[in-house]
C-alpha positions as CSV (number, residue, x, y, z in Angstrom):
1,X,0.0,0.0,0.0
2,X,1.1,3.6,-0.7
3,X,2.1,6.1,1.5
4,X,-0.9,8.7,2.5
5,X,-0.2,12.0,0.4
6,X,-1.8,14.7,-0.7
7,X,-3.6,13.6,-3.4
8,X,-5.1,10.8,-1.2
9,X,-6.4,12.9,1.6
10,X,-8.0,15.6,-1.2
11,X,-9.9,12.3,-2.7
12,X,-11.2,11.5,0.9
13,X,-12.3,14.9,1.4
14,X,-14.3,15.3,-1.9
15,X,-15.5,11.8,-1.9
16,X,-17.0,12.2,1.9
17,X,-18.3,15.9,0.7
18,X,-19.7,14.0,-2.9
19,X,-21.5,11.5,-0.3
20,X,-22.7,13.5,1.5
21,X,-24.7,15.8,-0.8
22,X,-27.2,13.0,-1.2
23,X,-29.9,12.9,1.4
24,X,-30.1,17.2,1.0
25,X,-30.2,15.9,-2.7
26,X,-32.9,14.2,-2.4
27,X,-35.1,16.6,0.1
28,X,-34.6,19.7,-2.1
29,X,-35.8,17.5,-5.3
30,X,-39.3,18.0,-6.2
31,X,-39.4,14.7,-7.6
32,X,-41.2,11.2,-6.2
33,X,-38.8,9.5,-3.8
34,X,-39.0,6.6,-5.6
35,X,-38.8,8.7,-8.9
36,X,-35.4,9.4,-7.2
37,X,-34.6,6.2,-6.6
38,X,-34.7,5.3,-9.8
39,X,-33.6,7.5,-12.1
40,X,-30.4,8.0,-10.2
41,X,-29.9,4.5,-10.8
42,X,-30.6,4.7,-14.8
43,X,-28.5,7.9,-15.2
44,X,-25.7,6.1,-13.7
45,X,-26.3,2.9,-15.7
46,X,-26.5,5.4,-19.0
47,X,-22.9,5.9,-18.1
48,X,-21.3,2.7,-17.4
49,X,-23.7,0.8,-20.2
50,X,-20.9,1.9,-23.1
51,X,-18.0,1.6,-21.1
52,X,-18.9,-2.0,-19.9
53,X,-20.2,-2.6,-23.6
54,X,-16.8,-1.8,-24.9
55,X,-14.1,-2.7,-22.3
56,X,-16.2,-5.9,-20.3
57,X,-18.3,-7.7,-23.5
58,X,-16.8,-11.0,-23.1
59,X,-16.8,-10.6,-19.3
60,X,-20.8,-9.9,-19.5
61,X,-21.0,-13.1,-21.5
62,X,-19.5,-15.4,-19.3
63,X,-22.4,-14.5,-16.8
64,X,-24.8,-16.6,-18.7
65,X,-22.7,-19.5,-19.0
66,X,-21.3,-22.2,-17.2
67,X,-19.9,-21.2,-13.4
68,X,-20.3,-17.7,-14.3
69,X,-24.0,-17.9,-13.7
70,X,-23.8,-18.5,-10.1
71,X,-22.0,-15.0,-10.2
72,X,-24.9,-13.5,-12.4
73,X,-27.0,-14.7,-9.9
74,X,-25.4,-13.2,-7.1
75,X,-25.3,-10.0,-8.7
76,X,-29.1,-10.0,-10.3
77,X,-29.5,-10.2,-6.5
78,X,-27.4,-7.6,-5.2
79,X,-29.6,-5.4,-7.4
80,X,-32.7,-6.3,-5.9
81,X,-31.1,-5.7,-2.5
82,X,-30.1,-2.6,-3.3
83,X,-33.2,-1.1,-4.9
84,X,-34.5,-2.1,-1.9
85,X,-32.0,-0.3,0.2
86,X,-33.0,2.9,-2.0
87,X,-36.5,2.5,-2.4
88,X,-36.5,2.4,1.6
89,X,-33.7,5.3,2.7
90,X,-34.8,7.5,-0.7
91,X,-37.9,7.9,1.0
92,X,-36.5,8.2,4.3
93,X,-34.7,11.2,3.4
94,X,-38.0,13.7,2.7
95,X,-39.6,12.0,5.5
96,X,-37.8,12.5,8.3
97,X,-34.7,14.7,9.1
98,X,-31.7,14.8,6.8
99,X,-29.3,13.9,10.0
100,X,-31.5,11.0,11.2
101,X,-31.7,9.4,7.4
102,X,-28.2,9.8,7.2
103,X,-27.4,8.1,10.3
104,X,-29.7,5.2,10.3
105,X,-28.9,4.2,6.7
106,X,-25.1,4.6,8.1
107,X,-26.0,1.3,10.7
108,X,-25.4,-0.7,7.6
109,X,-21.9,-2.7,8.9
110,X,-24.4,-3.6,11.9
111,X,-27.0,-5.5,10.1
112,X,-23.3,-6.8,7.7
113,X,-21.6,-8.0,11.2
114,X,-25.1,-10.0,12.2
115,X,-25.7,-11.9,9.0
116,X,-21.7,-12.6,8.9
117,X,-22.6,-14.3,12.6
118,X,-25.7,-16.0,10.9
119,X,-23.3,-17.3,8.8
120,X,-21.3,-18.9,11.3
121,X,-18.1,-15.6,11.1
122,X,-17.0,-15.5,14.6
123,X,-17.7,-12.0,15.8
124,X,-15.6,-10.3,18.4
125,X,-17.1,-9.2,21.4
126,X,-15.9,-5.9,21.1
127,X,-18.3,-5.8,18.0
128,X,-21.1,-7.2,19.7
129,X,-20.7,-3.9,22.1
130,X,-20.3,-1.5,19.3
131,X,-24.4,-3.2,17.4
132,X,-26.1,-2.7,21.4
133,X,-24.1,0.7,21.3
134,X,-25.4,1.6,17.8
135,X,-29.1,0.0,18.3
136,X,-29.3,1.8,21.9
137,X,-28.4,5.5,19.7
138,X,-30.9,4.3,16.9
139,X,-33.3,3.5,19.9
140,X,-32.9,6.8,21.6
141,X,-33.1,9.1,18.0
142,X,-36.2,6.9,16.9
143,X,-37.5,7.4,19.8
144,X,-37.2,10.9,20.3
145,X,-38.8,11.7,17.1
146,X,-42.1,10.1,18.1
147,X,-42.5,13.2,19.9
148,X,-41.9,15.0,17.1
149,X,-44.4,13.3,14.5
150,X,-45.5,9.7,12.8
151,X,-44.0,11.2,9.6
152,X,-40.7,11.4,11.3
153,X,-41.1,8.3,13.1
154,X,-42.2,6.2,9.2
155,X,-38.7,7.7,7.9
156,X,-36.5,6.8,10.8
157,X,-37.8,3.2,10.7
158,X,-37.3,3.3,6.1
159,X,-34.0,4.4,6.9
160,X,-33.3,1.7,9.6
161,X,-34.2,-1.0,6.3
162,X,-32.4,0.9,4.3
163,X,-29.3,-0.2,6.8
164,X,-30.7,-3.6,6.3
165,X,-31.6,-4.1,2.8
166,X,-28.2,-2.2,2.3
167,X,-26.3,-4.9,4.1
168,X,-27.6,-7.5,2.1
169,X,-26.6,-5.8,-0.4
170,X,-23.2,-5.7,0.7
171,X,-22.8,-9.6,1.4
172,X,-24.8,-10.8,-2.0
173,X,-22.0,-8.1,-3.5
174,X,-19.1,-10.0,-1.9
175,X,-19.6,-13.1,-3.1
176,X,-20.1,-11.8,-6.9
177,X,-16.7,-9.1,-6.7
178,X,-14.6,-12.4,-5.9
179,X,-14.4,-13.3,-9.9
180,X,-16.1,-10.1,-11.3
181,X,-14.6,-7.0,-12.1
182,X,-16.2,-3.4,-10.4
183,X,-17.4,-2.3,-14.0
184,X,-19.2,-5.2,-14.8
185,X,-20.5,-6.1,-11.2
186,X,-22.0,-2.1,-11.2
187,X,-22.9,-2.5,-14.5
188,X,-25.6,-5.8,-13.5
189,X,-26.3,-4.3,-10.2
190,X,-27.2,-0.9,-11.1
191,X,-29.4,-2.3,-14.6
192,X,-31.1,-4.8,-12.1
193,X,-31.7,-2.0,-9.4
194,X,-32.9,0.9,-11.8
195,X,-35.0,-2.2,-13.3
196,X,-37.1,-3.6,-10.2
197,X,-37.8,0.5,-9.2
198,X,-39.0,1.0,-12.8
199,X,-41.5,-1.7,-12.5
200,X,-42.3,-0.2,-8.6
201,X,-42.6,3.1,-9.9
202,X,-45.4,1.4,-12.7
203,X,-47.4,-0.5,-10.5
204,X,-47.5,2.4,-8.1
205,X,-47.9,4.7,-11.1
206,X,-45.0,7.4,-9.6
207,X,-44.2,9.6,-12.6
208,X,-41.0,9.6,-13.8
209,X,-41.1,12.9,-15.9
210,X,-43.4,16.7,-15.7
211,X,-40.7,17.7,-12.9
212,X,-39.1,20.9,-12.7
213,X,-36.0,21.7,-14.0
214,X,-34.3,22.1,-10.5
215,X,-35.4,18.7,-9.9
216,X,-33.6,17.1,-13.1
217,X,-30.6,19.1,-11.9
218,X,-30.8,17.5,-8.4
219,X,-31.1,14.1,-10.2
220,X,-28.5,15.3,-12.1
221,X,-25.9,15.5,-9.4
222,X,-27.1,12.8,-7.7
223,X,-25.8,10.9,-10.3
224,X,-22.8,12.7,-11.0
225,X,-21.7,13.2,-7.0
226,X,-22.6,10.6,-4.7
227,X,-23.5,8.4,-7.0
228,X,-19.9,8.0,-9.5
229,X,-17.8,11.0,-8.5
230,X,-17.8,10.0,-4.3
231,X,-17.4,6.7,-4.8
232,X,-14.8,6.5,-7.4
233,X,-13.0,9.0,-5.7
234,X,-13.0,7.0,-2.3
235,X,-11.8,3.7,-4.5
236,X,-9.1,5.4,-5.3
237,X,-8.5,6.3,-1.6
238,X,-8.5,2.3,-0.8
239,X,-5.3,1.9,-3.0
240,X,-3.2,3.9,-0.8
241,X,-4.9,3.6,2.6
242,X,-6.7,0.9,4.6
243,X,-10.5,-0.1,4.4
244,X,-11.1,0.4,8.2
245,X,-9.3,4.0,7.6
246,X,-11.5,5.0,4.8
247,X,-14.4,3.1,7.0
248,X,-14.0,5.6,9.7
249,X,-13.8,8.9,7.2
250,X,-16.9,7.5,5.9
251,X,-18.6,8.4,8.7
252,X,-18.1,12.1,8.2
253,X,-20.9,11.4,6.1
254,X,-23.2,11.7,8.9
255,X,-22.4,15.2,10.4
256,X,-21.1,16.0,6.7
257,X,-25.2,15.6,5.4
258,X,-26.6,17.8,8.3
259,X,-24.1,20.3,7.9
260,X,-24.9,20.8,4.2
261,X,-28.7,20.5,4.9
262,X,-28.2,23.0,7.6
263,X,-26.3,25.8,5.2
264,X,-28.1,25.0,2.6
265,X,-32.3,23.4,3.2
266,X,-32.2,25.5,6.5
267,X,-32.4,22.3,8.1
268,X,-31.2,22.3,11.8
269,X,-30.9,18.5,13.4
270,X,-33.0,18.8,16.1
271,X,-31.8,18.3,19.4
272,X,-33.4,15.9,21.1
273,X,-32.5,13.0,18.9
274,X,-28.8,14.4,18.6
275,X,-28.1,12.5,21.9
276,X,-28.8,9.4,20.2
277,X,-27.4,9.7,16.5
278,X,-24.1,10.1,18.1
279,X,-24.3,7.5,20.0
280,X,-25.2,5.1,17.1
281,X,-22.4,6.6,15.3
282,X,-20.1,5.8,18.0
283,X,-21.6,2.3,18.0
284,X,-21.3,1.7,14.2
285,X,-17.6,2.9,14.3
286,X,-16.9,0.0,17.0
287,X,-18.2,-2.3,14.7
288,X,-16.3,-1.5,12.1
289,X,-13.0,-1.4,14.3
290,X,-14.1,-4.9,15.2
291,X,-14.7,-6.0,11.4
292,X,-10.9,-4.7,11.0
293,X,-9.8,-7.0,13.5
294,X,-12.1,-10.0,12.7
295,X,-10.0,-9.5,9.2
296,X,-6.6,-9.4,11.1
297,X,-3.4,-9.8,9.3
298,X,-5.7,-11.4,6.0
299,X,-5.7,-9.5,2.6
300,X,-9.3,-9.2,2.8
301,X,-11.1,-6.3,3.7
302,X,-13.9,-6.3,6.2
303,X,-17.4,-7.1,5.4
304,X,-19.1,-4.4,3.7
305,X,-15.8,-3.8,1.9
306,X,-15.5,-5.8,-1.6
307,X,-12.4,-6.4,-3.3
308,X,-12.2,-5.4,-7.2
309,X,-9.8,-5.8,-9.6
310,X,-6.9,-3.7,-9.1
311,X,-7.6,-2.2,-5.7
312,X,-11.0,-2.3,-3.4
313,X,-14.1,-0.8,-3.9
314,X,-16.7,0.2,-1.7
315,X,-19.6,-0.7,-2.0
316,X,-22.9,1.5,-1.6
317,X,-23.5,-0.2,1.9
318,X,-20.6,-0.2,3.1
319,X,-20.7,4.3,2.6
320,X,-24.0,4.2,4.3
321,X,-25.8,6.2,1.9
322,X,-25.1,6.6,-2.1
């Protein structure tokens, strides 16, 4: 691994900035949520389409085929995970606060530490602390927006299975990203994702077009910032530093969303469920010091973390939000 420069700690600093635009993103857009949801998806899949097309053909192929379908199969189902994960948090975001979406969806190495237990990982105690530290905090936020209104309440809990769904996510990813390359595992994930909201968004007849044009410019940079400038920028980051370093700035996501929808939505976290969001922060960032260690001295990184070709990617779970 390469030293830290520089260049490393600017990409860290945009990426966790590019992250964090989303949930003010997606409560200034006059758009659907689940509109949101999916066109963010289908703008990004716009993108990598021609560059998987051309660079990844016979790669794609072998996904229909042979072993390779187990891996299509993983990966079909990482995209139904994850339009899960943003048909649940999207929502979350105009429901309830911009801080509380931000830091419930963030609980996503939790719910990755308990299925890795369900699948018979061994899970340091010091982990198990860190998921009743981060459920107490999610306990104490939820819990303190009851008072504040069922709207509030509905988003904390969508944002909570966003976590979830975002987890699953995470571990259906893992297991494709062992023999598939990040373009072409993005590629099926984000065509599968943008796919299940379209037919959610049709059933439910949400319309996808008559917005404003300061909603297609929100879309816009969804796409463009969280959605492939943060996250290729915090790739990058893993080539130089470790996951559990880039882990931890990841969670500057958290004060890094309310901050922005402070300055810019007027959106002040309110203060009776701070008490608890920072406790759940402090409980998800045990857990991912104790996903670290459950990796030890092994090349691979901790759950929630995939490996790519050439480096290590994150994956939208593992950044909480995306």
């Amino acid at each position: 691994m390469r030293p830290t420069g520089l260049p490393t700690i600017a990409a860290m600093a945009v990426g966790v900035v590019a992250v964090s635009s989303s949930a003010p993103l997606i409560a200034y857009a006059a758009a659907p949520a689940l509109a949101i949801a999916f066109w963010r998806n289908a703008l990004a899949v716009g993108v990598l389409v021609p560059v998987a097309g051309t660079g990844r053909r016979r790669e794609l192929r072998t996904l229909t085929t042979g072993e390779g379908r187990r891996t299509g199969a993983w990966s079909v189902l990482a995209g139904l995970a994850l339009a899960v994960h943003f048909g649940t948090w999207v929502p979350s975001a105009k429901l309830t606060s911009i801080a509380a979406a931000t830091a419930l969806v963030c609980t996503s190495p939790v719910w990755t530490a308990l299925i890795a237990s369900l699948r018979g990982a061994r899970i340091p105690g010091s982990t198990w602390v860190g998921i009743a530290v981060a459920v107490l905090g999610a306990a104490l936020a939820t819990g303190a927006d009851i008072t504040v209104s069922g709207r509030a309440v509905t988003g904390d809990l969508l944002a909570l299975a966003g976590g979830v769904a975002g987890a699953v996510y995470a571990t259906y990813g893992e297991r494709a990203r062992v023999s598939l390359s990040t373009t072409s595992y993005t590629t099926v994930c984000y065509t599968v994702c943008a796919g299940a909201l379209a037919v959610v968004c049709l059933l439910w007849r949400v319309p996808l077009h008559g917005y404003a044009a300061t909603a297609w410019l929100a879309l816009a940079a969804l796409t463009v910032g969280p959605q492939l400038l943060g996250h290729s920028l915090l790739n990058y980051a893993l080539r130089r530093v470790s996951a559990t370093t880039v882990s931890v700035v990841i969670l500057l996501e958290v004060p890094g969303a309310a901050l922005i929808g402070w300055a810019w939505l007027g959106q002040v976290p309110r203060a009776r469920t701070v008490p608890g969001l920072v406790i759940l922060v402090l409980g998800v960032l045990v857990v991912v010091a104790g996903a670290a260690r459950r990796a030890g001295g092994r090349s691979r990184p901790p759950s929630g973390v995939q490996p790519t070709n050439g480096g290590t990617a994150i994956s939208p779970a593992a950044t909480g939000t995306t």
